[in-house]
N, C-alpha and C positions, 0 to 999 in steps of 0.2 A: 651488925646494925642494931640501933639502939630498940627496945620493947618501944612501938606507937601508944600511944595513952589512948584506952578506952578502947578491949578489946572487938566491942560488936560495932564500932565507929561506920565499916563500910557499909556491912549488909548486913539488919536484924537476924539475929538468930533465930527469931519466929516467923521469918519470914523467905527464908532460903528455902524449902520445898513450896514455895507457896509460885515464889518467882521464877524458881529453875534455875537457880544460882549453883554449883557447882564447885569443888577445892579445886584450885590449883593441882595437875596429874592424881586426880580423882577419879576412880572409875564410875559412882555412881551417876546412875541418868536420873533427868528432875522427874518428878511426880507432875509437873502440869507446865505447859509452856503459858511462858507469861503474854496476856493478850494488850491490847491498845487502853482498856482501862489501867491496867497494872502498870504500864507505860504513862502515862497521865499522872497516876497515881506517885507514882516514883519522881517525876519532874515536875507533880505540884502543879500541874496545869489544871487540873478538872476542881482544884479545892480555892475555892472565892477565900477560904478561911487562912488557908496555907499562904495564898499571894499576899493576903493585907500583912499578916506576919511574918510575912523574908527578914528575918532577924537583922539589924545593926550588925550583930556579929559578920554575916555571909557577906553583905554589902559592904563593910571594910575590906574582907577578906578579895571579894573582886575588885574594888579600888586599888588594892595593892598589889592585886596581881596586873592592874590597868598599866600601872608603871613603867618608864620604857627599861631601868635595867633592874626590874624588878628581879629576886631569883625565885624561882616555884619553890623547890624545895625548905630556904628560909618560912617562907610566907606559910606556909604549910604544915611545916614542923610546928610554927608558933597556934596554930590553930585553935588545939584541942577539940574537943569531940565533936564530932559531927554527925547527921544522921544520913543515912542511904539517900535521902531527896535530896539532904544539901546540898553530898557529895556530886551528883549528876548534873544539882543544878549550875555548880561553880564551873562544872567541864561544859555544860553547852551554851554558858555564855562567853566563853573562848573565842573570838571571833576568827583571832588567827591560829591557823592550822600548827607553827609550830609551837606556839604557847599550850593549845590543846594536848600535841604528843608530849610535852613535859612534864603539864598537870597528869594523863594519863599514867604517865610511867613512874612516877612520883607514886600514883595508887598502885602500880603493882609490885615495887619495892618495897614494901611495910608487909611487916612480918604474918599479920591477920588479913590479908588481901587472898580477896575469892573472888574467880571469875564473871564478872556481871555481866549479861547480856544489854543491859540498860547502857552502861557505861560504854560498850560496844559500839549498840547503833549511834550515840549522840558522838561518838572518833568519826565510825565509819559517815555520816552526814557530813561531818567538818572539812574530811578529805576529800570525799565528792567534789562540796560546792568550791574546794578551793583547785578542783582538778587533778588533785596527786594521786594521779591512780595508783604507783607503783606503791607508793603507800597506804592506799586505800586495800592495796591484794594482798600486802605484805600481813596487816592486823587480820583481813576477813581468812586468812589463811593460818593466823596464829586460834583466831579465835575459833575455827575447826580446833584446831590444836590442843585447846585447852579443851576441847567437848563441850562447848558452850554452845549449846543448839539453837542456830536464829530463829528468831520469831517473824509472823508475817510480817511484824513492823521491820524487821534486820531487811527484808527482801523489799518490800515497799521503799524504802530508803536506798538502797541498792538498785533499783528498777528505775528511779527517780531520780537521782542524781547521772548517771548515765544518759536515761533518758534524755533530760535537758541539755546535757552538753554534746547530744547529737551524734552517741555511740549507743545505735540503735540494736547492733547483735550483741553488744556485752550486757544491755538489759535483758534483752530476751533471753540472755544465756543461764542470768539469774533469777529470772520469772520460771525458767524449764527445771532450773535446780531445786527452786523452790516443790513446785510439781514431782519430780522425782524422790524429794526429801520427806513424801510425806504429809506439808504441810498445806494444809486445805485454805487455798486465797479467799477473803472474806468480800464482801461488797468494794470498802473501799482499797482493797487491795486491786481487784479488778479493774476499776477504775482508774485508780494508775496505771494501768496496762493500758486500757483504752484510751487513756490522754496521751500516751507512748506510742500508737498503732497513730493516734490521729495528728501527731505533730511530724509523723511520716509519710503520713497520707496514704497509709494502707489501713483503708475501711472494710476489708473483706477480714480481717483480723478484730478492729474492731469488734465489727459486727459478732461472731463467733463469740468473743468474752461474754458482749452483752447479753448476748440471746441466753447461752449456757447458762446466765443467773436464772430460768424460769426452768423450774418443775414443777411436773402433775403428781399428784400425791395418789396413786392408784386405789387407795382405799377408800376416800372420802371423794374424789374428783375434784377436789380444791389446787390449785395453780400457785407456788410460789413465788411472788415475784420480789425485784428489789426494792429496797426500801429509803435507799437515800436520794432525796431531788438529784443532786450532780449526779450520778450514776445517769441519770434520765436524761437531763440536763446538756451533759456529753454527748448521748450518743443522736439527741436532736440537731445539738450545734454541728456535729461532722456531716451530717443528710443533709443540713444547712447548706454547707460548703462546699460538697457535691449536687447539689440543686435536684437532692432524693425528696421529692413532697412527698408522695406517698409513704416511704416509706419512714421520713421525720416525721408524720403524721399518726402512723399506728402505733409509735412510741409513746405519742403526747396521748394516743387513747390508752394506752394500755399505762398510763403514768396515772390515769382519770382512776383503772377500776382497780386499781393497787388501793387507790384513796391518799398518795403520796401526797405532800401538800405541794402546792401550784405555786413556786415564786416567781417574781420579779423575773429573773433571770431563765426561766421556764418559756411568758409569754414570751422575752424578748429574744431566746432561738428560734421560739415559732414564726414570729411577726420575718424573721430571717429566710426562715426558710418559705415563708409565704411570698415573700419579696424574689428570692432566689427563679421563684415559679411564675413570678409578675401575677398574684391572684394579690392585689393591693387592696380590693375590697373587703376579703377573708384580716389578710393583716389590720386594719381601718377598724374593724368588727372588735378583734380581740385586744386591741388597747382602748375602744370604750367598754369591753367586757375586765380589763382592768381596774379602770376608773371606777368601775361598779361594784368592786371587793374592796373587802377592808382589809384582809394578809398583804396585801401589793398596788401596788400604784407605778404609773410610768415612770421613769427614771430617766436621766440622761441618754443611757445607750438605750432606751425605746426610741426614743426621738429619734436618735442619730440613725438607729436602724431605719426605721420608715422615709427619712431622710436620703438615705443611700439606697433606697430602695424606689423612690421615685427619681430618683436621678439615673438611675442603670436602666428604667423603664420608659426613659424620655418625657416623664410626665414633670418636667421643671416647674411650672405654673402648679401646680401643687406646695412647692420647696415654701413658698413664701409665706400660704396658710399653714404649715408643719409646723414652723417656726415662731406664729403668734401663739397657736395652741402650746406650745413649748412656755412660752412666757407667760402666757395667763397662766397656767398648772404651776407656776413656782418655780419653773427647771432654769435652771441658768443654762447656758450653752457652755459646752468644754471646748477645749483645742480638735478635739475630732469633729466635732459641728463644723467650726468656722472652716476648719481645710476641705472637710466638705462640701460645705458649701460655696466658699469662695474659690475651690476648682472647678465643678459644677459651671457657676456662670461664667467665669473664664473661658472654659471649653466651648460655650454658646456664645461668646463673645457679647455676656451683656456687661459691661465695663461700666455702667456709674454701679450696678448692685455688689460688684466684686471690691469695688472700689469705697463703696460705704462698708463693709462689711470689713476689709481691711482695719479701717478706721475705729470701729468699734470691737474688731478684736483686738487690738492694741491699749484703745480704753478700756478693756477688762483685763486689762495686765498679761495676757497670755503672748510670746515670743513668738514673733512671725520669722521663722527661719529661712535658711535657706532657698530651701528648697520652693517654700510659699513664693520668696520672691521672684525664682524663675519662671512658677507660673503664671505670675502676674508678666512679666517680661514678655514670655509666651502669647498673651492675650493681647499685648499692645501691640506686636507683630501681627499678628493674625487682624487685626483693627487697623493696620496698615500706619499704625503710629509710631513710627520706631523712633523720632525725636522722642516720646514720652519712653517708651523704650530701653531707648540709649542712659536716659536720666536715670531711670531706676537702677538701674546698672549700676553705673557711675556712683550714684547715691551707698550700693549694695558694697560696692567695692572699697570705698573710702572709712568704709569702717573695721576694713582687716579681717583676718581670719578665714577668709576664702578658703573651702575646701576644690580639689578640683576637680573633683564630680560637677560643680557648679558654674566653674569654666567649662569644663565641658557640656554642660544641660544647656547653658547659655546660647555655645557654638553652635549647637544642634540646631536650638529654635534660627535661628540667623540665615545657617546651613538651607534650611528645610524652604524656606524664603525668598535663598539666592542675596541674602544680604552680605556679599561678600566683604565689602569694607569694614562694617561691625564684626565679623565674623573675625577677619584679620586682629583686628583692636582688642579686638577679647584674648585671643592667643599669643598675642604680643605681655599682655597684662599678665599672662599666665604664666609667661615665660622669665618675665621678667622677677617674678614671685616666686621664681625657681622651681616650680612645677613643671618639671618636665618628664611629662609619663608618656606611651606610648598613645593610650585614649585621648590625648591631647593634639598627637599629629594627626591624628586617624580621624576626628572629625574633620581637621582645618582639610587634609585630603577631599574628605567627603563633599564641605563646599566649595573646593574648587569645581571638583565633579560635576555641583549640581548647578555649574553656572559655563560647563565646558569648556573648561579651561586646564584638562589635561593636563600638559606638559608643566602646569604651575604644582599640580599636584604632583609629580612628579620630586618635583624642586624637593617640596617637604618633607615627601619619602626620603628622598639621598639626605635632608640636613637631622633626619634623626638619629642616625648613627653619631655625626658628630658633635651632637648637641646632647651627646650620654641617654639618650630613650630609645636603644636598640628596640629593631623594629618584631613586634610578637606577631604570632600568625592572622591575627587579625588585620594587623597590618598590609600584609601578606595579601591578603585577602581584599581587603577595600582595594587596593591598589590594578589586581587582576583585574578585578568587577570593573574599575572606572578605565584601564587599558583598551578592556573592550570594547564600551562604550565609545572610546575618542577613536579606534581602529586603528592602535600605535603597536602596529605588528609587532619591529622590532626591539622596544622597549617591552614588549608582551614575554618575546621568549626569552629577553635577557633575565628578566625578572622569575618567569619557572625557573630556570636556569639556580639563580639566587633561592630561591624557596628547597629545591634538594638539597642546597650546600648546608641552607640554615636547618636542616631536619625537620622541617614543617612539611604539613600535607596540607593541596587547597583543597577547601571547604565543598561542598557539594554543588552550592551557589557558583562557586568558582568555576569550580569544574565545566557546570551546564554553561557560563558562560562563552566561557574560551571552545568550548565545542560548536559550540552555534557562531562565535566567530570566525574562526575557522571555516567551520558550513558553507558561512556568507561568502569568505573572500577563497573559499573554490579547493581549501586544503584538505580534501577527503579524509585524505590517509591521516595527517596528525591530529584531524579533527575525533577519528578512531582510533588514535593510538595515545592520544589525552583521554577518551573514556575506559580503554584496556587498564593505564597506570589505574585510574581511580581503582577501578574495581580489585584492580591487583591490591591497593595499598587498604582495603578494605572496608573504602567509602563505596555505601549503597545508593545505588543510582533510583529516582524518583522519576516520576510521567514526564517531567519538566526536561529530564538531563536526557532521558531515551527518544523524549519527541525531539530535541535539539539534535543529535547524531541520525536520528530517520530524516528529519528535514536535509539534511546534508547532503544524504544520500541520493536522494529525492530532486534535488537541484542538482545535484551530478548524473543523474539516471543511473544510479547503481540500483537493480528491480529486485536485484538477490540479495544485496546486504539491507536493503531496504525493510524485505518481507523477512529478515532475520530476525532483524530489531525488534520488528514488532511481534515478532513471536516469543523473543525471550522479553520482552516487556509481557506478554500475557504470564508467561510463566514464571515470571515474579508476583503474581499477584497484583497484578492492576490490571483497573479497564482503560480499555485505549478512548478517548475523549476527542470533541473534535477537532482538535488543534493536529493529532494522529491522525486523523481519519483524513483531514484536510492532505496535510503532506503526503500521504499513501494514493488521495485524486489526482494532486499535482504531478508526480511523478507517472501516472499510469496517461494523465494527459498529453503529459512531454513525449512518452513514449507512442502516441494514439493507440493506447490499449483499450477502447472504449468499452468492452464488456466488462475488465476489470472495474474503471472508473467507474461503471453504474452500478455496479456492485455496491463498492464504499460507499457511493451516495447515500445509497438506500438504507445504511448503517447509519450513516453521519442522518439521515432524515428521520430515523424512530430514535435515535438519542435528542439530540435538540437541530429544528432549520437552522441551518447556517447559510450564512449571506455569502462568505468569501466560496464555498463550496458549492454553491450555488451556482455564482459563475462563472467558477470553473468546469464544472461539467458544460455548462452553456454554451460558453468557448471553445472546449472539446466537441459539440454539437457543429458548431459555426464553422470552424474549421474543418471538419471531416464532411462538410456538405450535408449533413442530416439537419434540412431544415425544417422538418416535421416535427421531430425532436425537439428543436431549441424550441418550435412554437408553443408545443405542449411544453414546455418548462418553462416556458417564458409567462402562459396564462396561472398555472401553479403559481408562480411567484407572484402574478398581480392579486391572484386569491387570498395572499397573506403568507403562504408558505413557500419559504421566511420572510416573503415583501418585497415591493420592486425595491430597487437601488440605482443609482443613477449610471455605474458603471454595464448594469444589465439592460438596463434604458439605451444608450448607447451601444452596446454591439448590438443590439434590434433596430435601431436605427440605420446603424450603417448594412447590417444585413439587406433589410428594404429597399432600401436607396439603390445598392449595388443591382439587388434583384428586379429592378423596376417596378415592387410595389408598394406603391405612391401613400392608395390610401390607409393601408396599413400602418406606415412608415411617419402619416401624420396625425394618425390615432396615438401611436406612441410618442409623438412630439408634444399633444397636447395634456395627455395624461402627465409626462414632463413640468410641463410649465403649471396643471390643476395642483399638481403634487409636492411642488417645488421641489424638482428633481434635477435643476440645471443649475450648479452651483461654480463649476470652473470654464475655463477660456474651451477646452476640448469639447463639452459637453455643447454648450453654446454654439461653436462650429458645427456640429454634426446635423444639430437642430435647423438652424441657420440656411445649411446644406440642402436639407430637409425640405423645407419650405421654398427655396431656391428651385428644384428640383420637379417640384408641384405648381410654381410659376405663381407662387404666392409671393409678390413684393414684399405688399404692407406686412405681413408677418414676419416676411424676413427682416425689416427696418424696424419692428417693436420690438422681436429678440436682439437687435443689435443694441439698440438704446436700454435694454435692459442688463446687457451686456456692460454698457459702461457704468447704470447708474448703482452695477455691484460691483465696481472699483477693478475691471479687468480690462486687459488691454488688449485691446484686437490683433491676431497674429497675420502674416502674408496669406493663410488658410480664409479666415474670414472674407477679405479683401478680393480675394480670388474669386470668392462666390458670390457677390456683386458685379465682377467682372463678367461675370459668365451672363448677367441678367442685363448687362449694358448690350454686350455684342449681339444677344438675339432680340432688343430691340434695333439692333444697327445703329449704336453708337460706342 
């Protein structure tokens, strides 16, 4: 290879122990690792003097390497001498990764090439952000190789690159290297960890980096702490996020007695995490405590934060005054304002403010996409205007490029509605656009569903196979959920059947379904032998799926597998609730186990009153002839605990009546009609009976008339007991 011109071209010779530069199979170790200034320094970033003068020469020399069949090596040879910044700076305006490895290897082919760690970290970055890891491990493995010891910036860029592409154990593995290696992480090193911890959402890590930046200096009692705003900054916005005030709060103090300075972006984690807490007057406070420094002023995202922060607090009537404050201060609104906003009112269904606000996002040039239109679409549904609706739509459609999340977002709103013909027209449109995904049949499923119409869902299921959108477990899944619902037995078990062949397992949702239907239509045994698979295939069963198989039992009078359930539900770790407590009275009712039933009562009555448990035991009273009992349960209940109910109203009625006590029986009728507690044909009868009984005409002919003027129609019961008032006057 020919002598390169100009033998100290790569790395000064004054400057190779300075930087920790290294020969090519050198044993010697550097005298000092190069830190972030020597890093700046070498790529010319920290010199205003260095930028204005980027030589003609460098800027040809990138131009021609810009080329599409430029050769590096040509362009390179013709160079002539260059100095160590240049050299770094031509490699890290590379944008693409394989132009970078040419230029690289271009520098280590020349005869005076010595290991740089500069030239390193600006490969190892390039590889990162272009994803090539195997390339990225191959150089960070050479550069071991050559004894080129990284710097915190080699690790910082290493931790970072990883980081963001959401390979969270291969950063940590090189933050621990880092750690292992020696090299002491500096503020903003940490910080990149903590931005790494926090785009994970593991704040207990966080936390730990941050805190470890504070030492007590045991000789003077002085406290170190850190010194860069973001480091603070950070670890405010993640307490933000987790809705930590307190403890975003001793950050922002202990940011106070550092004497760090306070930015912009300081108040506006705090206004965050004060929003987070719904203390909107603390937030209120510290953007006129803004206003009133001269380092910082509100900014767009202050807005937007106190924005999104009365809108999460229900306080909307605020939004409008946020928003003039906004415009007198200078601030223009961004694209996060108006989607804020114009979701906000949508959601409240106030349609002209959403609808101006449209209009004037559009006049400030900013793209109302997609997604904005759905919600708008959303809100004219919910405003019962689906002609405007349909238009937007229509309108959305006509201009192409439909993704089909938005076929889909569309179906949903439709779906959720019962607007099944739109519903239809949208998945027609969708289909026809050759979007045919599986989340495409699975909503139109969904609103057949939510308008009962089953077997149409059905349909849509069997045409996804042949329409190429074999069906995924979600599918799977909706389909079980809406089975049950319509009670289509054998379509049910045809379909488990189909779900083992396809290697899917249903959902937990699933599961609890088809147990409790099962329960209903009397199938004990399969309705236990669908919750055995679950647990066998390794779905954990939840209060919802073990109340569903108790109830089952419960309506079958199985008292043993009943009280099994519920004990291995306790020994899972939950508490039994009343919907448990209820099926464990029902079942001990069915049985007249009346000492068990007042047991549970008494459970179900220190957790919360419950009405349906209520009378049931009363029932259990009525029927076992304790009618001491029901009375005392029945005053309980008028007391408020849990309240009369009209179903309880009526077995004390018919109790009395049967009993021959009259006036009893009409104290309850009246309490009835003070309470409006007589709402169906049976209730009415009883009462009717009631006052029949008591040789009360006229009350029996004002309940009747009120009988009809609530749109009910008198049965051969009612009828009857006129009858009975005709014959003992002898007619």
């Amino acid at each position: 290879m020919p002598q390169f011109p100009g033998a100290g071209r790569f790395v000064d010779t004054g400057q190779q122990c300075a930087t920790g530069n290294i020969a090519r199979n050198s044993s010697r170790r550097p005298q000092k690792q190069p830190g972030r200034k020597e890093w700046e320094s070498q790529t010319g970033k920290n010199s205003p003097r260095a930028r204005k003068q980027h030589s003609a020469h460098v800027s040809s020399i990138l131009a021609a390497l810009a080329e599409r069949n430029s050769s590096v090596s040509l362009v390179l040879d013709r160079a002539g001498r260059l100095e160590s910044r240049e050299l770094s700076r031509i490699l890290s305006e590379q944008r693409d990764w394989r132009k970078a490895i040419e230029v690289f290897s271009w520098f280590q082919r020349q005869d005076n090439y010595e290991a740089n760690v500069f030239l390193y970290n600006i490969l190892l970055r390039t590889l990162g952000r272009a994803a090539k890891w195997e390339l990225l491990q191959k150089y960070w493995s050479e550069m071991l190789g050559e004894r080129v010891p990284p710097t915190i910036f080699t690790y910082s860029i290493l931790v970072d690159v990883h980081g963001r592409a959401g390979m969270k154990d291969e950063a940590i593995r090189f933050y621990r290297h880092m750690i292992e290696s020696g090299v002491e992480p500096d503020e903003v090193m940490v910080s990149t960890y903590m931005n790494l911890q926090r785009r994970f959402g593991d704040l207990e890590e966080a936390e730990k980096a941050f805190w470890g930046l504070f030492s007590e200096n045991l000789v003077d009692g002085t406290t170190k702490r850190p010194e860069n705003p973001e480091t603070y900054n950070t670890m405010i916005s993640f307490y933000g996020e987790h809705a930590k005030f307190a403890e975003g709060s001793k950050v922002f103090a202990e940011m106070m007695k550092a004497g760090v300075e306070l930015t912009t972006v300081t108040f506006n984690a705090m206004i965050h995490v004060y929003g987070k807490a719904g203390r909107t007057r603390e937030a209120e406070l510290l953007v006129t405590n803004m206003k009133q420094r001269k380092d910082c002023c509100p900014d767009v995202a202050t807005y937007n934060s106190l924005i999104e922060m009365y809108v999460k607090n229900d306080k909307l009537e605020l939004v409008s005054g946020c928003l003039e404050r906004m415009r007198d201060s200078g601030v223009s609104a961004d694209q996060v304002t108006f989607r804020t906003l114009i979701s906000a009112y949508a959601a409240n269904n106030v349609v002209w403010k959403a609808e101006a606000l449209v209009q004037e996002m559009e006049g400030s040039g900013f793209l109302i996409d997609q997604a904005m239109y759905t919600v708008m679409i959303a809100m004219y549904v919910r405003a019962r205007d689906v002609p405007k609706a349909e238009s937007v739509f229509r309108f959305l459609h006509s201009r192409g490029g439909l993704e089909v999340s938005t076929y889909v977002g569309v179906m949903d709103v439709y779906a959720e509605h019962k607007c099944l013909d739109q519903a239809r027209e949208v998945f027609e449109l969708a289909k026809n656009a050759g979007l045919k995904t599986p989340s495409l049949y699975n909503v139109m499923m969904k609103a057949y569903g939510a308008c009962d119409r089953f077997t149409d869902a059905v349909t849509v299921f069997e045409a996804m196979e042949k329409d190429g959108a074999s069906p995924n477990e979600a599918s799977f899944n909706s389909l079980i959920q809406l089975l049950c619902k319509g009670r289509l037995l054998e379509i049910l078990q045809r379909v488990l059947v189909l779900v083992k062949a396809a290697g899917f397992k249903p959902s937990l949702a699933s599961c609890s379904s088809v147990v409790s239907f099962y329960g209903d239509m009397g199938r004990v045994r399969e309705a236990e032998r669908v919750f055995k698979e679950m647990l066998a295939s390794g779905v954990e069963a939840d209060v919802i799926c073990y109340s569903a198989l108790l109830n089952a039992y419960a309506e079958a009078g199985f008292a043993r597998e009943a009280q099994q359930t519920l004990d291995s539900l306790k020994a899972a770790g939950f508490v039994p609730d009343t919907i448990v407590y209820t099926s464990m009275m029902k079942l001990y009712s069915n049985l007249g186990l009346i000492a068990e039933a007042e047991k549970i009562y008494e459970e179900i009555s220190r957790l919360s009153p419950d009405v349906f448990a209520a009378n049931t035991m009363l029932n259990l009273y009525i029927k076992s002839g304790m009618f001491t009992e029901a009375e005392q349960l029945f005053r309980a209940m008028q007391r408020g605990k849990p309240g009369l109910n009209e179903v309880a109203c009526t077995m004390m009625l018919k109790l009395y009546r049967e009993a021959g006590k009259i006036e009893q029986g009409l104290d309850v009728a009246r309490v009835m009609s003070r309470r409006f507690l007589i709402t169906d044909a049976r209730a009415f009868n009883v009462v009717i009976a009631m006052y029949v009984k008591a040789g009360l005409m006229r009350e029996a002919l004002e309940a009747l008339k009120e009988m009809r003027r609530a749109g009910l129609v008198p049965s051969r019961s009612t009828f009857s007991c006129f009858e009975e008032i005709l014959e003992r006057a002898g007619m």
